[in-house]
SEPA-173363 format. One line per field, with one value per atom (N, C-alpha, C, O): z, x negated, y. Coordinates in Angstrom, 3 decimals. Layout:
z	c(Z; ...);
x	c(X; ...);
y	c(Y; ...);
This chain:
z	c(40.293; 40.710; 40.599; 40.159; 41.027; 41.032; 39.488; 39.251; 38.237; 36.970; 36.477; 35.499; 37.254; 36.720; 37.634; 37.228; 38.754; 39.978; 38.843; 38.714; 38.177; 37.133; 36.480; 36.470; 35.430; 34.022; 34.232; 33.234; 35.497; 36.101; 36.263; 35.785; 37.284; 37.361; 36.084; 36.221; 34.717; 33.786; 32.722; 32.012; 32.999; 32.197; 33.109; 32.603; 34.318; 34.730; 34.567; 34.326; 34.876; 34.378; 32.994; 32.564; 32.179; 30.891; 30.543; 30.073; 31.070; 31.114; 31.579; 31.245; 32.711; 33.094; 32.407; 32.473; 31.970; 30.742; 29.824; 29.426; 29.053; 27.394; 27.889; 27.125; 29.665; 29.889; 29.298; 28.503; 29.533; 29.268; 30.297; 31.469; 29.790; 30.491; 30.707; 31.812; 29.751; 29.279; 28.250; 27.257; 28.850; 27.696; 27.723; 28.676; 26.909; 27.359; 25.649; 24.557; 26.010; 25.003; 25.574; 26.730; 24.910; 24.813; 24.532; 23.328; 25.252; 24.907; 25.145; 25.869; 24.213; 24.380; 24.496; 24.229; 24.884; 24.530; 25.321; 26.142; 25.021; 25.656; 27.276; 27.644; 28.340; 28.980; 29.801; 31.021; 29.240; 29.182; 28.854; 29.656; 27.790; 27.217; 28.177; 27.934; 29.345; 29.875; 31.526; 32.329; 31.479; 33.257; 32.610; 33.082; 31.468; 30.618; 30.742; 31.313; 30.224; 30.266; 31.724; 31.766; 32.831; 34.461; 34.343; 34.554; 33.889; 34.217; 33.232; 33.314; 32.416; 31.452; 32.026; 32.301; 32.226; 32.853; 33.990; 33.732; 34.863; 36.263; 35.913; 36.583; 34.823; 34.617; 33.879; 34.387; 32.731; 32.461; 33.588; 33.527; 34.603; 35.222; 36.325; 36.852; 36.767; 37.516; 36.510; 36.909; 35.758; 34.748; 34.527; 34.336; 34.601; 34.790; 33.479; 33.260; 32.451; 31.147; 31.231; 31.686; 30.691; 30.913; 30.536; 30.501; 30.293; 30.635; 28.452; 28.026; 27.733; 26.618; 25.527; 24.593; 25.975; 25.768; 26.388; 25.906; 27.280; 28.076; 26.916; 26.163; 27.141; 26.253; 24.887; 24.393; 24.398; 22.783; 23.041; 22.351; 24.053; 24.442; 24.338; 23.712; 25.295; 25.728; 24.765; 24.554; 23.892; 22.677; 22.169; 22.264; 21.638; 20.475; 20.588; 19.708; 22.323; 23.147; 23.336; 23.568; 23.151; 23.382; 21.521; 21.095; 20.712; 18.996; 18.390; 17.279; 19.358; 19.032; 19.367; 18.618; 20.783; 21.534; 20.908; 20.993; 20.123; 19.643; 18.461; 18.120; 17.840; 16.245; 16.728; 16.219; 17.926; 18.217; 18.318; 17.882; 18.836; 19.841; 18.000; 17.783; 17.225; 16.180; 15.124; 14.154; 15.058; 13.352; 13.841; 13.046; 14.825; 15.008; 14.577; 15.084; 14.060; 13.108; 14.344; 14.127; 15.250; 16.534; 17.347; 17.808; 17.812; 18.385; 19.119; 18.520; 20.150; 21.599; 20.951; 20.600; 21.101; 21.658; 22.556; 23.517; 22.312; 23.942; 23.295; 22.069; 24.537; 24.714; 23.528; 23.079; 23.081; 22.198; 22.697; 21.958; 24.293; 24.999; 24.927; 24.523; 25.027; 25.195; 23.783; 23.779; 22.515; 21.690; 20.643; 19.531; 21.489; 21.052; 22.306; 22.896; 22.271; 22.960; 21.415; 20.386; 21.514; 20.281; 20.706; 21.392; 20.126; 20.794; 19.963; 18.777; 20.516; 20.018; 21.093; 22.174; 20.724; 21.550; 21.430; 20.307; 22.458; 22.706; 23.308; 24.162; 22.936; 23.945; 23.973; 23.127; 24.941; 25.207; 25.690; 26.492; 25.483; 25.643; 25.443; 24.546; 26.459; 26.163; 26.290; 27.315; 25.235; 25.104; 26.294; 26.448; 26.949; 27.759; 27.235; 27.901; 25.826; 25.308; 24.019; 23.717; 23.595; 22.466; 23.506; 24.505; 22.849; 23.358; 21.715; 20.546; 22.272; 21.292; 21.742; 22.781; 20.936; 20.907; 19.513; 18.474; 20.199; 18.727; 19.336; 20.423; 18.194; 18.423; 17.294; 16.247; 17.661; 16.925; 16.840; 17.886; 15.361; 15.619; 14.489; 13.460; 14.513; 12.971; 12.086; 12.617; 11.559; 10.524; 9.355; 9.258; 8.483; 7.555; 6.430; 6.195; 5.295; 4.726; 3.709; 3.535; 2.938; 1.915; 2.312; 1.613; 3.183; 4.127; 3.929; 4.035; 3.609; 3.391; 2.929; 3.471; 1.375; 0.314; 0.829; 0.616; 1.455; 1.733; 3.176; 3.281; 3.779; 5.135; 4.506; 4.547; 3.926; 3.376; 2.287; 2.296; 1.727; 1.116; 1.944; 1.598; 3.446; 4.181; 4.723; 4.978; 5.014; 5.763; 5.503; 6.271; 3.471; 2.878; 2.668; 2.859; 2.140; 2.613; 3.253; 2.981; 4.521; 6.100; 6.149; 6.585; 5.609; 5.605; 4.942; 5.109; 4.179; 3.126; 3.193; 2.756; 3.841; 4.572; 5.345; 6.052; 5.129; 6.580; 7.560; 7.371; 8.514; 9.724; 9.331; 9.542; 8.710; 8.447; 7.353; 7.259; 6.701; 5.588; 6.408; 6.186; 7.170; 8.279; 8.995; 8.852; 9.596; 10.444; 9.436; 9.822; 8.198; 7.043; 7.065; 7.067; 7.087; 6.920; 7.828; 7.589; 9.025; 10.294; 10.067; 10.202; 9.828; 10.024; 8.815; 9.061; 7.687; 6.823; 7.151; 6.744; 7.899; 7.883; 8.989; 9.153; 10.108; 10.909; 10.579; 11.279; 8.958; 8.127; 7.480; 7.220; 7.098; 6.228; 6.906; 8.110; 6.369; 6.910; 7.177; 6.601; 8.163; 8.476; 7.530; 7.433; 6.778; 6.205; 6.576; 7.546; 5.833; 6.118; 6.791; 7.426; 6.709; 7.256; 7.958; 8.579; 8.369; 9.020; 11.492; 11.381; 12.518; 13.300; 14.424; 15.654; 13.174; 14.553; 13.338; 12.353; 13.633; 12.948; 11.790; 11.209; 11.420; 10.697; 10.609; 9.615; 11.642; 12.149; 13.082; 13.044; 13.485; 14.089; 14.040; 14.920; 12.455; 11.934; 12.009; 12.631; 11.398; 11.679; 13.090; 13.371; 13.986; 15.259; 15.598; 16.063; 15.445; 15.498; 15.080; 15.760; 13.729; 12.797; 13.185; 13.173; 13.558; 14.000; 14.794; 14.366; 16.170; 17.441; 17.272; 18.122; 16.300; 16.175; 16.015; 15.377; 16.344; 15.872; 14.581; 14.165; 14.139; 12.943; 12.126; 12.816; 11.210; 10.149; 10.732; 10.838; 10.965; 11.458; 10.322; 9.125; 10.968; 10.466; 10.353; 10.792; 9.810; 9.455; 8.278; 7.118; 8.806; 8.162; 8.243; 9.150; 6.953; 7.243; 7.209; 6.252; 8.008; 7.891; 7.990; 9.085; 6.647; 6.112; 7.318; 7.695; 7.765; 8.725; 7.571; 6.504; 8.010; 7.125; 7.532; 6.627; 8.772; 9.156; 8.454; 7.809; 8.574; 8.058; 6.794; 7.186; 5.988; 4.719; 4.629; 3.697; 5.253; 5.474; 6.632; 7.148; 6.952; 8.456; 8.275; 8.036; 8.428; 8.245; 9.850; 10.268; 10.560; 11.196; 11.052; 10.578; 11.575; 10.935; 12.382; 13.509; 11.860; 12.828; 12.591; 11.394; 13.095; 13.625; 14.991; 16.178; 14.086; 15.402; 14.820; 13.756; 16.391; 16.389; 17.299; 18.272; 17.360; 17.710; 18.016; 17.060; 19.626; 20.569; 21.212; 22.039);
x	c(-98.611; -98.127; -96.608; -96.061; -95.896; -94.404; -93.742; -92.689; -94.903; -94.379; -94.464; -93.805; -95.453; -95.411; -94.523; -94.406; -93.949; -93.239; -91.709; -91.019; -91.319; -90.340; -89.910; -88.810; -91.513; -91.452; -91.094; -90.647; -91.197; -91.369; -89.733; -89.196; -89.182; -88.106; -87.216; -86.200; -87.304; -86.820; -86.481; -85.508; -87.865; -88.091; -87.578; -87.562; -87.203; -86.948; -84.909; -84.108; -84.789; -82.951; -82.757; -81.885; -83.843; -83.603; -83.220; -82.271; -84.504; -84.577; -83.753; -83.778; -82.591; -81.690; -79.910; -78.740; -80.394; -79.019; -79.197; -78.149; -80.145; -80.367; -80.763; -81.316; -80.252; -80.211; -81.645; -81.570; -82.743; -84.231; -84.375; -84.094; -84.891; -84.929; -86.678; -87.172; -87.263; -88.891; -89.132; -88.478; -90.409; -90.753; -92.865; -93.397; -93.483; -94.579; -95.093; -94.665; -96.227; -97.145; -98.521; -98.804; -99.365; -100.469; -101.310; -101.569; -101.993; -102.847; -101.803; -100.821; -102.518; -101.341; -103.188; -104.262; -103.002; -104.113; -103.454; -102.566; -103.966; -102.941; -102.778; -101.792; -103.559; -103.356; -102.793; -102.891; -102.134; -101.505; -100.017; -99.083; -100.010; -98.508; -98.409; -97.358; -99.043; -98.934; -98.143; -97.300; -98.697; -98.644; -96.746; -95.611; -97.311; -95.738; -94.803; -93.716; -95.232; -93.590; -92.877; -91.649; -93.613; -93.159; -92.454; -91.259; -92.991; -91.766; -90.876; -90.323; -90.382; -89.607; -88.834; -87.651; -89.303; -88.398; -87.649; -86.455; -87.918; -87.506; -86.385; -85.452; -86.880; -85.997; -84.601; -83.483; -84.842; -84.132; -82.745; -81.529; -83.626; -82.659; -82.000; -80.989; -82.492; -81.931; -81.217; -80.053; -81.261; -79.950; -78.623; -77.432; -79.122; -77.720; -77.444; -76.263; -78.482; -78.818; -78.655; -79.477; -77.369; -76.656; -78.241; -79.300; -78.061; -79.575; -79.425; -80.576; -78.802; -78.835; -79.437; -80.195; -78.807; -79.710; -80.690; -80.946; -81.190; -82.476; -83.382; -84.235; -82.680; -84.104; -84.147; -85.266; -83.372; -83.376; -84.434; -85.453; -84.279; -84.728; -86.344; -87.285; -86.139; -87.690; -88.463; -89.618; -87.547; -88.692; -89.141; -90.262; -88.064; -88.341; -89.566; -90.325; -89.569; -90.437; -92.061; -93.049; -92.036; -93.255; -93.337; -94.488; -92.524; -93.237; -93.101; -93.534; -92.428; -93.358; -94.674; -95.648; -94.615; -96.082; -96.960; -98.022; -96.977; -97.853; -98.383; -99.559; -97.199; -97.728; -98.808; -99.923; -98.286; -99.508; -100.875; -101.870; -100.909; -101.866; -102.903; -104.020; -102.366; -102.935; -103.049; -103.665; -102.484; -102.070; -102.462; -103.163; -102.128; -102.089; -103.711; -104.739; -103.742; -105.159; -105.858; -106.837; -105.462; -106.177; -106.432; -105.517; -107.821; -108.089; -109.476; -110.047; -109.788; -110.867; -111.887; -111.564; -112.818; -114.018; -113.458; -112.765; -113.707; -113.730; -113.953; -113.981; -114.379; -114.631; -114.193; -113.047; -115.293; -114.649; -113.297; -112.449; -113.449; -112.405; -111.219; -110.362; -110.695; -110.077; -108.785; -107.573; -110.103; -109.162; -108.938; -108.412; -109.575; -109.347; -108.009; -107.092; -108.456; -107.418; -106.775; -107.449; -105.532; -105.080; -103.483; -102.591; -103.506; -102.515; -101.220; -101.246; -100.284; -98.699; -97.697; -98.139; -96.681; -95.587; -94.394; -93.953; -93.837; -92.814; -91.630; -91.820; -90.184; -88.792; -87.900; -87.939; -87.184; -85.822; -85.340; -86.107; -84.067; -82.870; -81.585; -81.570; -80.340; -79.362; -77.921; -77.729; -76.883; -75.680; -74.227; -73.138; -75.111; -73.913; -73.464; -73.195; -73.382; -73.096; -74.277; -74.420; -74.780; -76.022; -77.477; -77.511; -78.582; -79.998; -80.733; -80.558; -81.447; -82.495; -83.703; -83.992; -84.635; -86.139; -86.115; -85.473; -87.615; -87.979; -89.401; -89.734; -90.220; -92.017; -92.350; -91.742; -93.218; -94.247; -95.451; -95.995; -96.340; -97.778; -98.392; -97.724; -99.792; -100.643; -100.637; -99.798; -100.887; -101.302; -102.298; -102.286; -103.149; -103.824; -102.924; -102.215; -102.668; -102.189; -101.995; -100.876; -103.076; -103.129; -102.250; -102.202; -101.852; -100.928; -99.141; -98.272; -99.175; -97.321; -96.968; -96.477; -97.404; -96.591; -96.293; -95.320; -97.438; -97.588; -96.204; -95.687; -96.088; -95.285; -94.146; -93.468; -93.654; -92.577; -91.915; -90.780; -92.689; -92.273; -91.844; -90.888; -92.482; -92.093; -90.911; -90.192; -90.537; -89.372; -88.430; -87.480; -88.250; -87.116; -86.263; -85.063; -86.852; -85.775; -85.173; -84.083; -85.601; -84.453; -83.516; -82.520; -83.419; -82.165; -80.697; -79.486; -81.562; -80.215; -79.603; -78.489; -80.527; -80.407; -79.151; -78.915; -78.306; -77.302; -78.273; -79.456; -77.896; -78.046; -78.479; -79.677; -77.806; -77.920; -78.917; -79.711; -79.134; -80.173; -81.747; -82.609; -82.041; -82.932; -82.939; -84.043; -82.136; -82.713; -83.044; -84.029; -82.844; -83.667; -85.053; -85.868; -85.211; -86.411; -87.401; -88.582; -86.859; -87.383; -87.842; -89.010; -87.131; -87.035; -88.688; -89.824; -88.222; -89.211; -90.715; -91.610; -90.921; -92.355; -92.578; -93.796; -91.815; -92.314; -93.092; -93.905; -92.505; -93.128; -94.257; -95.029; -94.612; -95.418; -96.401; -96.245; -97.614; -99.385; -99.093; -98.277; -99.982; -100.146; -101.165; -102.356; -100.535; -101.589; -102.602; -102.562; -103.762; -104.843; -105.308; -106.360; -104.467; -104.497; -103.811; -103.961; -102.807; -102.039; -102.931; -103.841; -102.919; -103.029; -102.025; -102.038; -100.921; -99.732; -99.207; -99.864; -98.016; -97.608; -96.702; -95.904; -96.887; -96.251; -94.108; -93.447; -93.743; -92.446; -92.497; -91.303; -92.852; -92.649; -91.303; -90.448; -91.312; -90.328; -89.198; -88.185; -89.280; -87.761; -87.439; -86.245; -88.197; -87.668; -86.830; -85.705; -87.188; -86.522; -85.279; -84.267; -85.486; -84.206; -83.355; -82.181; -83.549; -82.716; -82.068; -80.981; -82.534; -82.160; -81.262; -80.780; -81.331; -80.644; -79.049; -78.363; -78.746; -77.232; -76.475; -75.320; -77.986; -77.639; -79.287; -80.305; -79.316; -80.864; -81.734; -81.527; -82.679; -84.166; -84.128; -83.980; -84.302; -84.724; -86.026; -86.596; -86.789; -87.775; -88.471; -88.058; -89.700; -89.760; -91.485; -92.149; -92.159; -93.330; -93.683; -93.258; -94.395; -94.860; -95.881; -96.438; -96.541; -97.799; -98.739; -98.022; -99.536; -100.087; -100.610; -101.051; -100.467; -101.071; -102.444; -103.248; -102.888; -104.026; -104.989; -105.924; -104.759; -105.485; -104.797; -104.037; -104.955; -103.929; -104.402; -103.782; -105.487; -105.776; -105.216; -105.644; -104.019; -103.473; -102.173; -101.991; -101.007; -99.336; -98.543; -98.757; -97.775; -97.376; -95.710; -94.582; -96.248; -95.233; -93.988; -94.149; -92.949; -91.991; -91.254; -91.367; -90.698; -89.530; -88.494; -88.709; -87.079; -86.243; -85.242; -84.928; -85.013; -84.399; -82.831; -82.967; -82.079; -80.829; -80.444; -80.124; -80.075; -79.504; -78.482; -77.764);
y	c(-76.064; -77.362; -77.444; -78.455; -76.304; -76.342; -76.577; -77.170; -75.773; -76.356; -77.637; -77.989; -78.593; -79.730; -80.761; -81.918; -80.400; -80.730; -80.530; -81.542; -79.396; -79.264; -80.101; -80.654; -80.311; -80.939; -82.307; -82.873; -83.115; -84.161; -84.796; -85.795; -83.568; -83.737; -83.647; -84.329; -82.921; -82.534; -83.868; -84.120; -84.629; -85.623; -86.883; -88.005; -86.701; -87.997; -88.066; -88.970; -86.488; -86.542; -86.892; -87.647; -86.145; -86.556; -88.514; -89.142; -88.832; -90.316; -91.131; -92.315; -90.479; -91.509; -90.629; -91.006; -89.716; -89.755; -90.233; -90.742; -90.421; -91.224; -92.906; -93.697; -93.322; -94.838; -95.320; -96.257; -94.889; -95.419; -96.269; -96.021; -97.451; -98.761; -98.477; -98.256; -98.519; -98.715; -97.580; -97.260; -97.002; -96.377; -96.261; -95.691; -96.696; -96.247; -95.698; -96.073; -94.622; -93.852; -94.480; -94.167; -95.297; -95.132; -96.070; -96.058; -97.088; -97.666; -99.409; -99.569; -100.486; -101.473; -102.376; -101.838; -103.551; -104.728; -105.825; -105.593; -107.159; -108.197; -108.189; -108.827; -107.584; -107.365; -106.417; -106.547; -105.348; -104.079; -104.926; -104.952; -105.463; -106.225; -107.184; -107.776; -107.767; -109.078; -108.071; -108.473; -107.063; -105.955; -105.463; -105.523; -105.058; -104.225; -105.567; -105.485; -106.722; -107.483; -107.802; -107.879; -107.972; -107.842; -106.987; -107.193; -105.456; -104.097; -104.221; -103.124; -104.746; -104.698; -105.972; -105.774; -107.151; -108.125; -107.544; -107.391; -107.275; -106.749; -105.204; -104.762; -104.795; -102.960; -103.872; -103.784; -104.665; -105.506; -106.200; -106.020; -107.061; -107.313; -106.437; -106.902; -105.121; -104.111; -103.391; -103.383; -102.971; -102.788; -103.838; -103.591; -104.693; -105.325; -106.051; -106.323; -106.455; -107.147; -108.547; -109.341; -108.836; -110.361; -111.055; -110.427; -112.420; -113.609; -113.574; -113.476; -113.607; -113.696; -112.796; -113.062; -111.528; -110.455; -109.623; -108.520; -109.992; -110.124; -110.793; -110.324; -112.466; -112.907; -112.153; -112.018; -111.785; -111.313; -110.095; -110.132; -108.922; -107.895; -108.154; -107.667; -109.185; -109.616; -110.019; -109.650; -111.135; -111.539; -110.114; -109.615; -109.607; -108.418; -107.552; -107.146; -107.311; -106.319; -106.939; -106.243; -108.585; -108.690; -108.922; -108.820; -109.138; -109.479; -107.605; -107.299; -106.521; -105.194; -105.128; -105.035; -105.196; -105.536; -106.037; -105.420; -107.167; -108.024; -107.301; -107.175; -106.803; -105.400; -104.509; -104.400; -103.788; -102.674; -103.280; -102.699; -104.330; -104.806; -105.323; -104.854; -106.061; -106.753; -105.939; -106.382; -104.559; -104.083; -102.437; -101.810; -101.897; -100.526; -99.701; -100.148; -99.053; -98.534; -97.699; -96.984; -97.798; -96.684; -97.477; -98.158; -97.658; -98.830; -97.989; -97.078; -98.341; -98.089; -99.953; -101.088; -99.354; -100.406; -101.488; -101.155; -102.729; -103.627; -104.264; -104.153; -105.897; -106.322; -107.767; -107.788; -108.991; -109.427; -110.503; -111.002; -110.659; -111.652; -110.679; -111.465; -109.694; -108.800; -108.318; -108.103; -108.326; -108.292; -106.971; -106.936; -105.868; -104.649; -104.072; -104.644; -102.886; -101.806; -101.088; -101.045; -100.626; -100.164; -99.406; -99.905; -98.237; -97.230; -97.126; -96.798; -97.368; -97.469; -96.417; -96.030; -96.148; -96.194; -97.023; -97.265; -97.476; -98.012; -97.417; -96.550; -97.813; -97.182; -98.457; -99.351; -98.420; -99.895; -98.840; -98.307; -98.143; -97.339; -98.278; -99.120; -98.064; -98.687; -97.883; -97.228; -97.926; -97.487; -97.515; -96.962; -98.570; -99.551; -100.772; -101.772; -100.635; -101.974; -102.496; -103.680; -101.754; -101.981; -101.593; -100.874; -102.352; -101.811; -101.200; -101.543; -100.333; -99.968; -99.926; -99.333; -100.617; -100.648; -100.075; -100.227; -98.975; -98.232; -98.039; -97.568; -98.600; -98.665; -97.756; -97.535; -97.389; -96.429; -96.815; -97.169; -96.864; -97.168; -96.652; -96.551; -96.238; -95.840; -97.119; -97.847; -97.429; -98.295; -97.582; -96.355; -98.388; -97.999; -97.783; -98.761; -96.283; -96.082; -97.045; -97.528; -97.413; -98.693; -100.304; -101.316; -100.143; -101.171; -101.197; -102.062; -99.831; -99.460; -100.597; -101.586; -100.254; -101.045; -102.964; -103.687; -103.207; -104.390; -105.081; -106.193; -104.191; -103.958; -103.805; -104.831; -102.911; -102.552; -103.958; -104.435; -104.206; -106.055; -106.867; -107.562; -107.052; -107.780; -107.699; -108.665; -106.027; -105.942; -105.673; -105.826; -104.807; -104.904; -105.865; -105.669; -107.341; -108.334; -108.559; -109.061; -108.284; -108.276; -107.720; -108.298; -106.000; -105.817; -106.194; -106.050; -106.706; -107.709; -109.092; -109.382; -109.987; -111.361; -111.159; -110.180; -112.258; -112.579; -112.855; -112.574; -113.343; -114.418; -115.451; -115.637; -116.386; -117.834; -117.472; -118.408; -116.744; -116.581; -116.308; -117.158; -115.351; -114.696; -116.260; -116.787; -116.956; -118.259; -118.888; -119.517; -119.186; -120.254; -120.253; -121.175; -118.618; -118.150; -118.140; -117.887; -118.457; -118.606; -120.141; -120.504; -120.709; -122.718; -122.576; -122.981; -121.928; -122.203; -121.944; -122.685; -120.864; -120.001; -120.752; -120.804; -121.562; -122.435; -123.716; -124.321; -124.063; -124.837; -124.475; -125.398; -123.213; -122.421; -122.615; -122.817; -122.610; -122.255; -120.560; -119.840; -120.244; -119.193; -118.256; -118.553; -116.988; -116.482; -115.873; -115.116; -116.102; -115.564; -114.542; -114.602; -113.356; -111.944; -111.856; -110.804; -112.580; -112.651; -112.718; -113.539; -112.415; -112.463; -113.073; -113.073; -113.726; -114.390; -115.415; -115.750; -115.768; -116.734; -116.177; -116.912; -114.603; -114.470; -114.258; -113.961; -114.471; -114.872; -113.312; -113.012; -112.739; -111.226; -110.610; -110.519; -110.091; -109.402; -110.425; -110.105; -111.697; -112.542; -112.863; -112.765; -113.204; -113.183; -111.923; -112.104; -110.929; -109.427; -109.898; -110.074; -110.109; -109.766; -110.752; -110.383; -111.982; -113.159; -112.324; -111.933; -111.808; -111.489; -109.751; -109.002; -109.692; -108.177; -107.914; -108.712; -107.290; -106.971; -106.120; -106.040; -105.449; -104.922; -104.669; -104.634; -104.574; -105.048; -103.524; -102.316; -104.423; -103.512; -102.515; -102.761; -101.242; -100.080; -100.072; -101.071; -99.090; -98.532; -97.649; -97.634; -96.844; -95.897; -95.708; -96.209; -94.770; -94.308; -93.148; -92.500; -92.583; -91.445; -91.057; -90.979; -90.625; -90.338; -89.489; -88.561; -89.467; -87.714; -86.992; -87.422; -85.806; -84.962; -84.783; -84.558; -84.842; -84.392; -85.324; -84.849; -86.940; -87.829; -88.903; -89.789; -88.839; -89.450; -90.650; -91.162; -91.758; -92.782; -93.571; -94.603; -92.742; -93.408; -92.827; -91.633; -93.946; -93.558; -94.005; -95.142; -93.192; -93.450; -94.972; -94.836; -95.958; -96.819; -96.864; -97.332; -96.277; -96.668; -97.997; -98.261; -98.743; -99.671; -99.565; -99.316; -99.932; -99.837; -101.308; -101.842; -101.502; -102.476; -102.719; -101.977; -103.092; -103.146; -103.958; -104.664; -104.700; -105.959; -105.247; -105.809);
C-alpha cells in the first residue's frame, strides 16, 4: 500500500510542476465529455484562465472530445442512445502564458492519408485565410462520412496561437490501427 501511497504522491508533484490543468486516459462517450467539461470549466476558472481563453480552451477541449468520441477505432459495446464508448487520451497543461491541449486516439490505419489532407492545409493558412474557411464549410453540406459538421479542425485552428501539430503512429502490435496524435496551442 505504501508503494502506491508513493506513486500517487509522485504523480501528483509531477502534475503540479508541468501546471496540468486536465488530464484524462480512457474511455470518452458523450456523457463522459458532458461530466469532463464541468471539471475542465471549473479547473479552468481556478487557474485563473482570463474569460477569452477559457472559451478558446473550452471549444478546442470539447471539438477534441468530439474526435475521440466519433473517430477513435477502440470502442466498448453500448447502447444505440449512447453512441458508442470509445477510448482516447486527453492533456490541457499551461506555461503561465500559453495552454497546451494534446489528444491522443487510435484511428483505422487506412484513414491517415485521408486525415492528414485535412490537416496539412492548416498549417499554412493565416488567420483570415482559416476564418474563410470556417464562414465557407458553414455554407458547405455536411459530408457524408463526416459525424459533425466537419469544422472540428478549423475551430481549433481559428482559436490557436500557433498551427496545430500532428502526427501518426503506426502500432506495431496491430498495423490496422495508428495512433493519431494532435496538439494544439492557446
Amino acid at each position: 500500500m505504501s508503494e502506491l501511497l508513493e506513486q500517487n504522491s509522485a504523480f501528483l508533484e509531477l502534475a503540479q510542476k508541468r501546471n496540468l490543468i486536465f488530464y484524462h486516459k480512457g474511455y470518452f462517450s458523450q456523457n463522459i465529455v458532458a461530466a469532463m467539461s464541468e471539471v475542465v470549466k471549473l479547473q479552468l476558472e481556478v487557474a485563473g484562465v482570463n474569460g477569452p481563453t477559457r472559451r478558446k480552451l473550452f471549444s478546442s477541449f470539447i471539438e477534441l472530445s468530439q474526435n475521440i468520441v466519433h473517430y477513435s477505432s477502440e470502442t466498448l459495446p453500448a447502447d444505440q442512445t449512447q453512441g458508442g464508448i470509445r477510448e482516447g487520451a486527453m492533456c490541457i497543461t499551461s506555461d503561465g502564458e500559453r495552454h497546451l491541449m494534446v489528444c491522443v486516439n487510435p484511428i483505422a490505419t487506412n484513414s491517415v492519408d485521408e486525415l492528414r489532407e485535412k490537416l496539412e492545409p492548416l498549417r499554412s493558412m493565416s488567420v483570415d485565410e482559416i476564418k474563410q474557411a470556417y464562414k465557407n464549410s458553414l455554407r458547405a453540406e455536411t459530408p457524408a462520412q463526416s459525424k459533425g459538421a466537419g469544422m472540428g479542425f478549423l475551430t481549433m485552428a481559428r482559436d490557436a496561437s500557433a498551427p496545430l501539430e500532428f502526427a501518426f503512429h503506426p502500432r506495431e502490435d496491430d498495423p490496422a490501427t495508428t495512433l493519431f496524435c494532435l496538439k494544439t496551442i492557446i
